[in-house]
Structures are given as structure tokens and as C-alpha cells.
C-alpha positions as CSV (number, residue, x, y, z in Angstrom):
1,X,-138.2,70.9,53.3
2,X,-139.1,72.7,56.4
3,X,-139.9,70.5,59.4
4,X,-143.3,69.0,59.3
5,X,-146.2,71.2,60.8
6,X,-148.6,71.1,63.7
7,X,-151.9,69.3,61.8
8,X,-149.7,66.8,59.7
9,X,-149.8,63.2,60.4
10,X,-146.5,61.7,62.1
11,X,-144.9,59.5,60.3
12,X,-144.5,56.1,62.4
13,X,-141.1,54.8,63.3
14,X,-139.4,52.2,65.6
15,X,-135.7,52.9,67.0
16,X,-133.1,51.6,69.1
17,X,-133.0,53.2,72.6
18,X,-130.2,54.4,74.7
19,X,-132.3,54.5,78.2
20,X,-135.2,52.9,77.8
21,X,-138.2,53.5,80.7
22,X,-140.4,51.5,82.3
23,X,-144.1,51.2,82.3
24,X,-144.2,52.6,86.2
25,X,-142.0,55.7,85.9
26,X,-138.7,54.3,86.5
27,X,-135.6,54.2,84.0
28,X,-134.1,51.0,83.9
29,X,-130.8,51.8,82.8
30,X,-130.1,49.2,80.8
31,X,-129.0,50.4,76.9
32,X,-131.0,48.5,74.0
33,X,-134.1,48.0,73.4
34,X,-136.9,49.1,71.1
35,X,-139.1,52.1,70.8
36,X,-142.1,52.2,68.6
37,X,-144.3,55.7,68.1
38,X,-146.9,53.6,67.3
39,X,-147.0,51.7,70.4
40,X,-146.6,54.6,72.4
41,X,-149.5,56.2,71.0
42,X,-151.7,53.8,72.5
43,X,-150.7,55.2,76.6
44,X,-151.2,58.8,74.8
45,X,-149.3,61.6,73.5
46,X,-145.5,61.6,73.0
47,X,-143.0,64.8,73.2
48,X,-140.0,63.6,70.4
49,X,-137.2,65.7,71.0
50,X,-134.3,65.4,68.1
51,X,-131.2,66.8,69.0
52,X,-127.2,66.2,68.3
53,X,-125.1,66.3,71.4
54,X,-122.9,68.9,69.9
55,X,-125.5,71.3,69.9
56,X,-125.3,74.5,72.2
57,X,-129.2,74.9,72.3
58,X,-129.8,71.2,72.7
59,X,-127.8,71.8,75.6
60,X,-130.2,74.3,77.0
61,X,-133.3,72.8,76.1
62,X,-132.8,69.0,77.3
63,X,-132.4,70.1,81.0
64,X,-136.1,71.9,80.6
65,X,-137.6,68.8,79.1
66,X,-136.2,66.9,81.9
67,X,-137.9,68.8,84.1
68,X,-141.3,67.9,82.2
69,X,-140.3,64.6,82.2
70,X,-140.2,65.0,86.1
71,X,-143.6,66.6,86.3
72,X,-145.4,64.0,84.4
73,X,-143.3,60.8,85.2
74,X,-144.2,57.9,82.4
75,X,-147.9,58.0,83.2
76,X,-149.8,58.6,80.2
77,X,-147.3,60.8,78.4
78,X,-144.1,59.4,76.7
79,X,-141.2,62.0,76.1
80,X,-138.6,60.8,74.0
81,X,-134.9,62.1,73.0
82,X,-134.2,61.2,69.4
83,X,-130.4,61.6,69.5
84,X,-128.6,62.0,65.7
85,X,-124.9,61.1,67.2
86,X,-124.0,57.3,68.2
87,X,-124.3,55.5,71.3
88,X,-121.3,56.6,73.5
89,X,-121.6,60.3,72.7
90,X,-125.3,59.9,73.6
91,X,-124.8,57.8,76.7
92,X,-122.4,61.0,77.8
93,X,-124.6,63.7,76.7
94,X,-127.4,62.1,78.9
95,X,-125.2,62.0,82.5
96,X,-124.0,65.3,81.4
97,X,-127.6,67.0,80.9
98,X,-129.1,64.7,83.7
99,X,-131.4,63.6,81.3
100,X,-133.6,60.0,82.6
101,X,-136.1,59.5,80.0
102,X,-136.2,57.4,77.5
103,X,-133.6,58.5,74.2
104,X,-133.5,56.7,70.6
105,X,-130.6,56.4,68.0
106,X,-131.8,57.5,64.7
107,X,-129.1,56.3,62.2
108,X,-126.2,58.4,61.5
109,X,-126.0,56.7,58.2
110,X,-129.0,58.4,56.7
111,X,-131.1,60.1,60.0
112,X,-134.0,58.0,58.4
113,X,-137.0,59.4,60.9
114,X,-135.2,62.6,61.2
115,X,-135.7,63.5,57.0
116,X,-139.1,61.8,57.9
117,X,-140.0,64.8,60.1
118,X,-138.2,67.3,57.9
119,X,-135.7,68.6,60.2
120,X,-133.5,70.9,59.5
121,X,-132.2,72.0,63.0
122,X,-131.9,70.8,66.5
123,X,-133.4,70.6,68.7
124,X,-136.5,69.9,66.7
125,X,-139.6,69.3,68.7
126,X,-142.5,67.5,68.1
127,X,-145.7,66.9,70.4
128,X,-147.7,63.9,68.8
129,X,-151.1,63.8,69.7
130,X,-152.9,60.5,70.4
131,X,-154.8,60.1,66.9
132,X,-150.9,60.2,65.5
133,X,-151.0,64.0,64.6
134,X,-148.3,66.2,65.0
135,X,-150.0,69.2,67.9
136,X,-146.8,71.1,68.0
137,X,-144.0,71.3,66.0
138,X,-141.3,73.6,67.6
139,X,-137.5,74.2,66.0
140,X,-134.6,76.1,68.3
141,X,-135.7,77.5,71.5
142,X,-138.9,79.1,71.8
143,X,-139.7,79.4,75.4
144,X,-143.6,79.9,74.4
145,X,-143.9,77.0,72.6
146,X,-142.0,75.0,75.3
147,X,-145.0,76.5,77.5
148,X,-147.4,75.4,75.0
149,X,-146.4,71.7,74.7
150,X,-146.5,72.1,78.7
151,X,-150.0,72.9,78.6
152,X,-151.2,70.1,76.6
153,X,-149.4,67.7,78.6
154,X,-151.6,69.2,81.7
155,X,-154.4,69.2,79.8
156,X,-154.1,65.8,78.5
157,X,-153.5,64.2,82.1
158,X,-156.1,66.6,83.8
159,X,-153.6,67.4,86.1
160,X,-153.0,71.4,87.1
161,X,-149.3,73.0,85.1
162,X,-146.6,72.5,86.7
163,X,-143.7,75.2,86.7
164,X,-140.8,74.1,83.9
165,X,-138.7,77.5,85.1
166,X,-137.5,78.2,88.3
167,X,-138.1,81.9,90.0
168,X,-135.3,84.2,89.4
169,X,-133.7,81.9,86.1
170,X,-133.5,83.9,83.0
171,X,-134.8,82.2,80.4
172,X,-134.3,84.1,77.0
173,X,-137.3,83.8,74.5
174,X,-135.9,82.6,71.5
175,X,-132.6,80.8,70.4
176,X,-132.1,79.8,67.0
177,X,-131.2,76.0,66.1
């Protein structure tokens, strides 16, 4: 099973987080915690990003979702790192990577939500509209699609795009996951 498509209805989950972020922006730090899609959904849509630590194009793509994360802050857009390794190796990949927004533990013992999306690779992403459908569904690198989910995020908080990649950076296209 491929992983699901834009158009497809998200399947609903709750998780434990890692770094869980607060209602003004901020990251509190603190490990534990619960996330729930379904609460999310209510502030608007919600980037979930699935991703093992070991993973060489995880490694590329979490700083560039950080930088998202950045450009939109909390404020009616949740981003979310779904992490398919345990807490310690999680808590190290995140200082490593600089990553600050809010990342889940989906159970080694089974990757529950991720067979729920269908993945088959990391990273896997996934940009959830508000009505719970799936807008973008985007496996490995594909710099347009990063772009795309960029756009909607603009769009969706009327606010004008911010640059994800710096002048002179050579960002390649496409990396397989």
C-alpha cells in the first residue's frame, strides 16, 4: 500500500510528544504530553512529517521544515514531526537538526498511524487540510512539493510566502526516500 493520496480523508490519531508547543508560539521543552490530529484541526491545517532519525533525507528535509515552522510560528498552522525511533534517539535527532516544533512517537512496536497513512518511506509528508483531508501527500524530497505545502500555508494564513531556501543554497529537486 502506497502512502495515502492528496483527496483521502486522514485518519485521526492521538500520540505521545517529544516537544510539545504552546498555544503562543513558544516550545516548552518539557517531553510528554499528548497530541491529537483531531484537536489540531480545529486552529487549522497541520503539516505531519514522518521520519526515522536514521534517515539521510530526513536529515535534509527537517532543517527546511524548520524553517516553515519559523515562518508561520504556531498561529493557525500546526507542523508536526512524527518520529518512528524512540524517545532518546528522537530527543538527539531534534538538537542535532535544530528542530523546535512539536514531534510525536508513533510506536515502534507496530508504527500504528504510520500503516494508517500507508507509508512506505521517510520522510513521508502529509498536509491535512482543515475539513480532515489529506491536500498534499509528498514521499522523499521533492523540492516542488515542499513549495507547494509552502503555498497553502500562505494561503491559508493570508499572509505573503515566505522564502524556505536561502540565495546561493543548492537545493537538488528530488531525493528518493
Amino acid at each position: 500500500m502506497a502512502a495515502l493520496p492528496a483527496g483521502t480523508q486522514a485518519p485521526d490519531f492521538s500520540l505521545p510528544a517529544v516537544v510539545y508547543g504552546k498555544a503562543d508560539g513558544g516550545v516548552d521543552g518539557k517531553e510528554g504530553g499528548n497530541f491529537s490530529l483531531q484537536s489540531a484541526l480545529k486552529q487549522g491545517p497541520v503539516l505531519a512529517a514522518f521520519f526515522k532519525v536514521s534517515c539521510p533525507v530526513c536529515q535534509y528535509t527537517f532543517p527546511f521544515l524548520e524553517r516553515i515552522h519559523q515562518a508561520y510560528g504556531d498561529k493557525k498552522i500546526t507542523i508536526v514531526g512524527i518520529s518512528q525511533n524512540d524517545r532518546r534517539e528522537t530527543s538527539a535527532f531534534l538538537k542535532e537538526y535544530g528542530v523546535t516544533f512539536p514531534t510525536l512517537l508513533d510506536d515502534p512496536n507496530g508504527y500504528a498511524v504510520s500503516n494508517a497513512y500507508g507509508l512506505t518511506n521517510v520522510p513521508t509528508l502529509f498536509l491535512i487540510g482543515q475539513d480532515g483531508k489529506i491536500e498534499i501527500s509528498s514521499v522523499g524530497w521533492v523540492k516542488q512539493e515542499v513549495e507547494d505545502i509552502n503555498r497553502k500555508l500562505a494561503a491559508a494564513q493570508q499572509k505573503p510566502l515566505p522564502p524556505i531556501f536561502q540565495p546561493g543554497e543548492d537545493i537538488r529537486d528530488f531525493r528518493a526516500g
